[in-house]
N, C-alpha and C positions, 0 to 999 in steps of 0.2 A: 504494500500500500504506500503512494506517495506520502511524504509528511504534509505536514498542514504548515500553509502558509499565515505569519502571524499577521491577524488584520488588526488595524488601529485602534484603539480604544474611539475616538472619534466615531465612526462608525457604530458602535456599540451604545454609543453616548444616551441614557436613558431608558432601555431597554428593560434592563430588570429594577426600576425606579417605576415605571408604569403597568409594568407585570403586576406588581406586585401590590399596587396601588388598587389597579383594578381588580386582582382576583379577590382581593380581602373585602372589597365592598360589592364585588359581585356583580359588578355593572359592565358592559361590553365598553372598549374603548370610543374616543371622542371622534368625533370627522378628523378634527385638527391632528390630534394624538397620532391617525393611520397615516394622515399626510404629511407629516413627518418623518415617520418611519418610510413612506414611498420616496421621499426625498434624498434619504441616507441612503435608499439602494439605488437612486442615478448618480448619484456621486462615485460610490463604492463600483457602479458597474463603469462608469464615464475612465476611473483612478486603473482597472485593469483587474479588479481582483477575481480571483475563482467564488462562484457561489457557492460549492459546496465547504469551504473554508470559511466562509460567512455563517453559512446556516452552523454548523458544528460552533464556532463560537459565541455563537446568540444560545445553543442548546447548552452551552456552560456554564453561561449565564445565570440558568432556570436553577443550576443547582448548586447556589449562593445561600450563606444561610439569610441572607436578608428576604430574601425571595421566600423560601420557606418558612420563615418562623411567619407572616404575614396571612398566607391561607391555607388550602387545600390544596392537594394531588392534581385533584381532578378542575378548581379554579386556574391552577398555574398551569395548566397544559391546555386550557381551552383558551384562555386571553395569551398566552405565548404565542399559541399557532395565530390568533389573530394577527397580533403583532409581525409577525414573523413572516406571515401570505403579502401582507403590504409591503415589506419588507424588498421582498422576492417581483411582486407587483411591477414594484419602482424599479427594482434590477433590470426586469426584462422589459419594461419601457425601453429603456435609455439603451441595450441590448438593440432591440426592434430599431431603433432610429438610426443607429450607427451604422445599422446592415444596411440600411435606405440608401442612407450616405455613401456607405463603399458601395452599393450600386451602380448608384448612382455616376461618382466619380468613373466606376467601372468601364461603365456605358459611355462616357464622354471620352476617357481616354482611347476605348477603343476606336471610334471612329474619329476622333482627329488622328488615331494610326494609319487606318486605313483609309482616308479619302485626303490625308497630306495637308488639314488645315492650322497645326497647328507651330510653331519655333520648332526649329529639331532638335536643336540643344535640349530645348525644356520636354519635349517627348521624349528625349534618353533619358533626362530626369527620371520622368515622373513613369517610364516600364520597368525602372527595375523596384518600383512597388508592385508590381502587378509579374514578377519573375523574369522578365527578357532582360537582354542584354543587346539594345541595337548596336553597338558598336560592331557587334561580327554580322556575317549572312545568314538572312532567316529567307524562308522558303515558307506559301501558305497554300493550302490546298480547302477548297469547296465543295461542300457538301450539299445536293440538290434531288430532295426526296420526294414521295407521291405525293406528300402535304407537306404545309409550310411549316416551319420548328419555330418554337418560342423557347425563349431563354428561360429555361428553369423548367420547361416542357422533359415528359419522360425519357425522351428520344437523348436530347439532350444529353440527361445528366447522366444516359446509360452508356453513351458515347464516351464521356469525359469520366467516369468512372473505371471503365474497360484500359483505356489508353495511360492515365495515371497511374492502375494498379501496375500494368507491365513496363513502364518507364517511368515512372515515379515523375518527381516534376518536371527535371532538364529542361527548365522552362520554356515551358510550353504553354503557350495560352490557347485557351477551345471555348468558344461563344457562339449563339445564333444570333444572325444581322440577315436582316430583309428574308429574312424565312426561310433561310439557309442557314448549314453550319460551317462554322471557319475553324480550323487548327492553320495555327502558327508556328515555327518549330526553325531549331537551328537549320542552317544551309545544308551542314555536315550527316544530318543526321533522317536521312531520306526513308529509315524504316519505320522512322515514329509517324509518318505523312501516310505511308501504306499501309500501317496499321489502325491509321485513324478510317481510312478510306473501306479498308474491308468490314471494322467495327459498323461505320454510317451505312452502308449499304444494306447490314445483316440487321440494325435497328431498325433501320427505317423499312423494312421490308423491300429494299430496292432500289431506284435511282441513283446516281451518277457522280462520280469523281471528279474534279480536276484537279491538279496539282500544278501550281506557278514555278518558273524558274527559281533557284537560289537566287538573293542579289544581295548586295551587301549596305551596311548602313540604318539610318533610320527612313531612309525615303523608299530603300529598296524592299520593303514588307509591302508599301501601295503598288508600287510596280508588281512583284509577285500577284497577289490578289488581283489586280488588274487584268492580269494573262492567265489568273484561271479563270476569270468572268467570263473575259473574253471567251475559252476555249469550251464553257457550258453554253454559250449562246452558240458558233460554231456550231456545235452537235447535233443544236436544235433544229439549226437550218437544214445541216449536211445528216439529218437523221442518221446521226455517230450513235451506237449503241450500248458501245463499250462501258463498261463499267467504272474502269481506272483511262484517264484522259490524261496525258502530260503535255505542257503548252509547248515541251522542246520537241513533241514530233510533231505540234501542229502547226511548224511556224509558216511552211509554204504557204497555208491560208493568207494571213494577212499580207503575205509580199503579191499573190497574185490580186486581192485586192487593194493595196498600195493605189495605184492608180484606177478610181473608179471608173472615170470616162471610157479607159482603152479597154477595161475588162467589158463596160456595156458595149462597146463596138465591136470586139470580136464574139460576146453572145450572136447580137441581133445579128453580126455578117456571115459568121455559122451556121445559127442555129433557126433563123429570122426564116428562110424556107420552111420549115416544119407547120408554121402556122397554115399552109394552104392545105395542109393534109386533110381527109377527112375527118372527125371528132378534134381537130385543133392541133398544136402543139405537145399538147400533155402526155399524151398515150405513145407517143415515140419519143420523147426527151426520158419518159420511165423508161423506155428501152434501153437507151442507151447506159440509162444509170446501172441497170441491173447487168448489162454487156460487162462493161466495166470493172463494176466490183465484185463478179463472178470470175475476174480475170480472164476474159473475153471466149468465155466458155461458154459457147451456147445449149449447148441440151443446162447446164445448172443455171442460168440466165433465164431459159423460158421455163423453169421447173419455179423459179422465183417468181413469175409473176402468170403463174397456173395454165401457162399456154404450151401450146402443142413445138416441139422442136421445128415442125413446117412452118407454121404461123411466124412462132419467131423470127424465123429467119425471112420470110417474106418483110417484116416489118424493116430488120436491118438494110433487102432493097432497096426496101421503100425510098427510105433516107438515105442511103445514095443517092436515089434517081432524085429526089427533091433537093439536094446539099449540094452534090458533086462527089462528096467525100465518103471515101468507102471506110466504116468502122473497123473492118476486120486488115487494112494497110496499117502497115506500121507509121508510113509515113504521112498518113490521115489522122491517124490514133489519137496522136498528143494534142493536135488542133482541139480534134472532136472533145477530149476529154476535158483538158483543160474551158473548153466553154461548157459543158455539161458542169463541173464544180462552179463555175463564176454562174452558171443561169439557176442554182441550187442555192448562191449565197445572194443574189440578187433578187431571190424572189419571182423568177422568170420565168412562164411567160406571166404569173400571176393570176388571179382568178380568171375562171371562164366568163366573156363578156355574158351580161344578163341581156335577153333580145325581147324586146316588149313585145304581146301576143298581135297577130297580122289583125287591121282591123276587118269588121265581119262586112260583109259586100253590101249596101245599100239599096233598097227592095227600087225593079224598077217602077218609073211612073205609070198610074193606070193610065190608058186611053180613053178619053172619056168616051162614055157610051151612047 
C-alpha cells in the first residue's frame, strides 16, 4: 500500500470542531457549515492533493477524544459522513472544471497544430504538455470510418487504449477532428502509425487509412496531415479501396494534376469522343477503368463489370473507332490511361445531362363544320 500523503492541517481546519458540535446537539449541519467544507475541497483539489489521503485524514479526525467524549457512535458517523460528502463534493467540482480546462486547452492546441495558426516557437512550447516533441519528425496518419468519431466516443478511446497499451506513450498524440481520427507519432517510428491504422479499421468496423509523409519540425505535423487528407479525398475520387493508403505512393496524383488546364485538355482531347457513343460517355470511360486496373486483362476486366468477354471486347472497338486510340497498344496505353485517372479526378464526364420530357403534340384545329 502506498503511504499517505501528509495533508495540511489547513484543510482539516474545523472538521472535528463541527462534528462534534453537531453530533452532540443532534442537529444536521448549517448551509454555511457544508459550504465551507465544499470550499476546503476546491482548494485541496485546485493544491494537487490525492482524495483518498484526505478522506483517511478527516477519518482520524473522528477518532479524537474531543470528538468523542461530545456524543455518540452513531451521531459522529452520520454528521462526519455529512461533513465529509461536501467535502469530496467541492473536490470533485474543482476536479470537473480542471478537466474542462485541459480540454479545453486540448482542443485548441490541437488545431492551431494542425491547420498552422499558431507562433511555432510557442506550439513547441506548449506540445511538450500534451507529450510531442516538434523539434524532431513527426509523421500523422487518418483515420476515416463508416460514421463520424467524436472525441471521447467508444471508437475512440478503444483506439487510443489499444495503441498506448503496446507502445506506451512515445509521445504520441491520438484525437478525433472533423469526425475522423488522427494519430500523431515520431517520423522514426512508422509501426506505431500501422498499428494505429489496423487498431481504426478493426474499431470502427472498417474504412480507410492514410498515413502522411514524415516531415520534420513544428510546421511539418500540418504538412503531414495535409497529404493524408489529401490522399483520403484521392481515394474517394479514384475509388482507392485499400485499407492502408501512404501519401508516398500516391504522389503521381497531385503532379499529374499540378497543372489543371493541360490535364482538362488532354481528358476532353482523348476522351471528349466517347460522348457521341451511345448511352454517353460513362459506360466506356468504366471500361477502360476496369481495362486498366485489371492490368489490361480482359476476360478479368469484363468479369469486373458482369459482361461477357465478347461484349467487352467489342466495347474496347468501340473506343478505338471513336478515339483513334487503340487501348490494348502500348503506345496508346499511357495517353488512354493517364486521361482515364485525370477524367476520375476531374469528375469527368460528370453527371448525365437531365433532358426535359418532349412536349406532347398539340390537338389539330377542328374544321368547322
Amino acid at each position: 500500500m502506498a503511504p499517505q500523503q501528509d495533508v495540511p492541517a489547513e484543510f482539516l481546519d474545523g472538521y472535528a470542531r463541527v462534528v462534534a458540535d453537531a453530533s452532540a446537539t443532534g442537529r444536521r449541519l448549517t448551509r454555511d457549515e457544508l459550504d465551507g467544507r465544499r470550499a476546503l475541497g476546491e482548494r485541496a483539489a485546485e493544491k494537487g492533493l490525492g482524495l483518498r489521503d484526505l478522506v483517511a485524514a478527516h477519518l482520524a479526525q473522528l477518532r479524537t477524544d474531543t470528538v468523542g467524549a461530545r456524543a455518540g457512535l452513531d451521531g459522529v458517523v452520520t454528521v462526519g459522513a455529512q461533513a465529509l460528502d461536501a467535502f469530496a463534493e467541492g473536490y470533485e467540482r474543482a476536479q470537473r472544471l480542471t478537466m474542462r480546462q485541459e480540454e479545453a486547452a486540448r482542443r485548441d492546441f490541437i488545431d492551431d497544430l494542425l491547420y498552422g495558426r499558431s507562433d511555432l516557437g510557442q506550439l513547441a512550447e506548449r506540445a511538450e504538455r500534451f507529450g510531442l516533441r516538434l523539434s524532431s519528425g513527426h509523421a500523422v496518419a487518418v483515420a476515416r470510418g463508416p460514421v463520424a468519431y467524436e472525441e471521447g466516443g467508444a471508437v475512440p478511446r478503444e483506439v487510443e487504449r489499444a495503441v498506448i497499451t503496446r507502445f506506451g506513450n512515445r509521445h504520441i498524440l491520438l484525437t478525433a477532428k472533423d469526425g475522423r481520427l488522427v494519430c500523431i507519432a515520431p517520423g522514426d517510428q512508422q509501426e506505431v502509425l500501422a498499428y494505429f491504422a489496423e487498431q481504426a479499421c478493426a474499431a470502427g468496423e472498417g474504412g480507410q487509412v492514410a498515413v502522411g509523409r514524415p516531415q520534420s519540425g513544428p510546421g511539418g505535423v500540418v504538412q503531414s496531415y495535409e497529404e493524408a487528407l489529401n490522399a483520403l479525398d484521392l481515394a474517394a475520387r479514384l475509388d482507392l479501396d485499400a485499407p492502408l493508403l501512404r501519401a508516398a505512393d500516391l504522389l503521381v496524383y497531385p503532379v499529374l494534376t499540378r497543372d489543371r488546364q493541360a490535364m482538362a485538355d488532354l481528358v476532353q482531347h482523348t476522351l471528349g469522343p466517347l460522348r457521341g457513343a451511345r448511352g454517353g460517355a460513362q459506360p466506356l470511360l468504366d471500361t477502360l477503368t476496369a481495362y486498366f486496373d485489371s492490368g489490361c486483362v480482359s476476360a478479368e476486366a469484363a468479369r469486373r463489370l458482369a459482361l461477357s468477354v465478347r461484349a467487352f471486347t467489342y466495347r474496347l472497338a468501340r473506343i478505338h473507332q471513336l478515339t483513334g486510340a487503340d487501348p490494348a497498344d502500348p503506345v496508346h496505353r499511357y495517353a488512354l490511361q493517364t486521361a482515364v485517372i485525370g477524367a476520375r479526378l476531374l469528375d469527368w464526364p460528370g453527371p448525365a445531362p437531365v433532358h426535359p420530357p418532349a412536349p406532347s403534340p398539340s390537338p389539330s384545329p377542328r374544321s368547322p363544320s
